[in-house]
N, C-alpha and C positions, 0 to 999 in steps of 0.2 A: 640712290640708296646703297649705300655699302652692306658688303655679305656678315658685317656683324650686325647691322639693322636688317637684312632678310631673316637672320634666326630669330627676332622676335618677334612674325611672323606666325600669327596661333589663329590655325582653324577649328573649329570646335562644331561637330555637329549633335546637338545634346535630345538623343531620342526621336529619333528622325523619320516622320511615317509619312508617306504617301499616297493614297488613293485615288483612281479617277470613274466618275459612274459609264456606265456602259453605253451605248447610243441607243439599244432598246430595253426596255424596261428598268425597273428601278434598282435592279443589281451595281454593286459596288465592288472594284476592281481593285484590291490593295496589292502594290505596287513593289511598295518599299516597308518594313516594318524595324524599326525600334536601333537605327543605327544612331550607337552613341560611343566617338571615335572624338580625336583631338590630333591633329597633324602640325607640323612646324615648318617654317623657312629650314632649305636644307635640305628636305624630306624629296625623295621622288617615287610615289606611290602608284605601283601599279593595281589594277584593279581588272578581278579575273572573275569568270564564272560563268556558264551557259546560258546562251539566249536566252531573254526573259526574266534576265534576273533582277534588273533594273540599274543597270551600270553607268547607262548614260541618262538615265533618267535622273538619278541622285548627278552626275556629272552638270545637269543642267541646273540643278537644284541650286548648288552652290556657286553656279554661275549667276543665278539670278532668274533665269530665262525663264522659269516656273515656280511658285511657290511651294513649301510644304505644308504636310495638311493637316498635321498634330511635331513638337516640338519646335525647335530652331536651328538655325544655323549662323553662328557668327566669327567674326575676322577681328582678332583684338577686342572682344567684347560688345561689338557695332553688330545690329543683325542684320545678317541680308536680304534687302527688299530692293528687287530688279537689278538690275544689272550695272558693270561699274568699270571702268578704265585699268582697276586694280587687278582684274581677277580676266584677264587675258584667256580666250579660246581659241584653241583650233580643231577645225572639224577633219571627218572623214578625206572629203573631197578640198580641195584649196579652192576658196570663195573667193577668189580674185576678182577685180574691176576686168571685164575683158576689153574695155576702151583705155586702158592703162596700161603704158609699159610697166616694165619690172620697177624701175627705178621708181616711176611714180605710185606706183603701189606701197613699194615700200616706206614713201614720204606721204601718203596721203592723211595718218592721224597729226603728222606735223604741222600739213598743210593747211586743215582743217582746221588745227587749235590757233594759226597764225605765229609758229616759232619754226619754220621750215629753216628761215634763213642759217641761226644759230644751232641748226642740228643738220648743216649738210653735209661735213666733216663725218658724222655719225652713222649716215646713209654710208655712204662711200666706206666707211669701213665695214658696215656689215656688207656691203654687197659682192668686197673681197672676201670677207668671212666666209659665204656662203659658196665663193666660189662662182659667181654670177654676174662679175663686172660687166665682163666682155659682150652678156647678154641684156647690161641694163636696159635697152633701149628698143629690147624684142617685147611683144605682146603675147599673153598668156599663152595664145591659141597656137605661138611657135614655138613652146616649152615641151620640155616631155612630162611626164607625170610627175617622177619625183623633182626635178627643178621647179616644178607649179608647186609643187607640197615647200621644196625649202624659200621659196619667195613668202608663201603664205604663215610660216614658221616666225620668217625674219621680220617680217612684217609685223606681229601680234610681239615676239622679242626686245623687239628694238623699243617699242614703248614701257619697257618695263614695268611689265606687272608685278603686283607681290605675288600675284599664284596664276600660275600657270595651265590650262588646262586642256589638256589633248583627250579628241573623243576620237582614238582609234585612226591617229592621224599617218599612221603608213599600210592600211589595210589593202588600197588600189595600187601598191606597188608591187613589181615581181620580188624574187627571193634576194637576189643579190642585193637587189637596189635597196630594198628596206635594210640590211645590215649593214649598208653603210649607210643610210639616211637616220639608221639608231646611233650611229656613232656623232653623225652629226647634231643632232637633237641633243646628246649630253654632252656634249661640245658645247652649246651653246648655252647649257642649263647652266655646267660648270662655273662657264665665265663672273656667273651671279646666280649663286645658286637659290632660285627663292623658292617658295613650295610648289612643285610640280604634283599633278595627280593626272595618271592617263591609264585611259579605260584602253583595253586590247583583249582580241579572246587569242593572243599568241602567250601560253604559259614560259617559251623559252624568252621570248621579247620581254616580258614583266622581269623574272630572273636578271635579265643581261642589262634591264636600265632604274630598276626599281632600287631604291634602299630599304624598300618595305613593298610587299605583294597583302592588297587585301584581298580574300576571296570570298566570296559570295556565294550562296543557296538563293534559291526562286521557289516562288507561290506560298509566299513573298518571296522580295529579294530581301536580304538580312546578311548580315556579317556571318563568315563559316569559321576562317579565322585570320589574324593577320600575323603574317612573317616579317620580320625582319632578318633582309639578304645582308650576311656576313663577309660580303668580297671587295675586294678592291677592286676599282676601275682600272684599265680594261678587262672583261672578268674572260674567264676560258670555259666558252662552252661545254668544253668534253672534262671539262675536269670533274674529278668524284664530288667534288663539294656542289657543282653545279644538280650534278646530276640529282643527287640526293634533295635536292629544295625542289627538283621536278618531279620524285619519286613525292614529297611531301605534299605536294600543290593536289598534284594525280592524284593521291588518297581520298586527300579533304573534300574532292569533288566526285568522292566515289570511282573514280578512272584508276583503281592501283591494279595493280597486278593479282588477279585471285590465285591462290593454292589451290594446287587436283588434290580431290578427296584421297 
């Protein structure tokens, strides 16, 4: 798919509630309430807000992995029921094969559709992409953290989904290694930019890879409000305009700075 057919890419989630009952008694647990947002190829939306607000919950929502419980969610007008090749996740931790080297992890949706042959070209360059050749042929468990995270990256990438979705995918990384494992994540977003949405509770991380920061409120979760980041890639953290969209995030989520009486 070329990046002028990733722009026409339209996720629509039209009034988006979800609920789950409780394990005792017959109290109901609403979740999610009345998110009604429209995203596009192009888009890289980060999504902020304190524990409990249902981030990855709606993350899952539009993955498929869970139904919602009043409105819809749909991708070019198709709604979404269960899960789909299109709409590519990556989790927390990298869910790697651990009886699979790198290289075969990273072939494994090919391998499985039976078009390995004609896409091994494909492998091998993202495995330079990532940085990872030299490790093809290692198994997960001789990886360090963030190389398990970009195998698992590359891996959900390389099949091309129209939307892309990260639940919080560099949280088990130290500080360094996640600022350059965000570099590489929109590295790879760039390459074909189709709509990304990743849930993080880092507000500088949402800022530095987001074209748009939604934020969220809890009990429910609900839309607080959504930004769109004004910067060009690669952006500069310490600059006034940065800071300022983190002074705006802080607000929205009640975290600003109070005034002495």
């Amino acid at each position: 798919m070329t990046n002028q057919e990733n722009a026409k890419i339209e996720l629509k989630l039209d009034h988006v509630y979800k609920s789950f009952a409780k394990k005792e008694g017959k109290e109901i647990l609403n979740v999610i309430e009345d998110i009604n947002e429209t995203f596009h190829g192009g888009e890289f939306v980060a999504i902020v807000g304190q524990s409990g607000c249902g981030k990855s919950t709606l993350l899952r929502m539009i993955a498929g992995f869970i139904p919602v419980t009043e409105g819809s969610i749909t991708v070019n007008g198709a709604k979404v029921i269960g899960t789909d090749p299109n709409r590519g996740m990556v989790f927390q931790k990298p869910t790697l094969f651990p009886w699979l080297t790198v290289q075969q992890n990273i072939e494994f949706t090919f391998k499985m559709r039976g078009i390995l042959k004609e896409n091994s070209e494909k492998v091998k360059d993202m495995l330079n992409l990532i940085g990872l050749y030299e490790f093809r042929n290692e198994f997960p468990s001789q990886l360090s953290g963030g190389m398990a995270q970009r195998v698992a990256l590359a891996r959900t990438i390389i099949n091309q989904p129209d939307i892309l979705l990260l639940d919080e995918p560099l949280s088990a990384l130290d500080a360094f290694t996640r600022m350059n494992m965000q570099d590489e994540v929109l590295g790879l977003w760039q390459m074909r930019p189709q709509l990304a949405i990743m849930v993080t509770h880092e507000i500088e991380e949402a800022i530095y890879m987001g074209t748009k920061v939604l934020v969220m409120d809890k009990n429910p979760g609900k839309v607080q409000k959504l930004i769109s980041i004004d910067m060009e890639y690669p952006r500069n953290r310490s600059s006034n305009k940065f800071v300022e969209y983190r002074n705006e995030i802080l607000e929205t989520l009640h975290f600003g700075v109070k005034e002495e009486a």
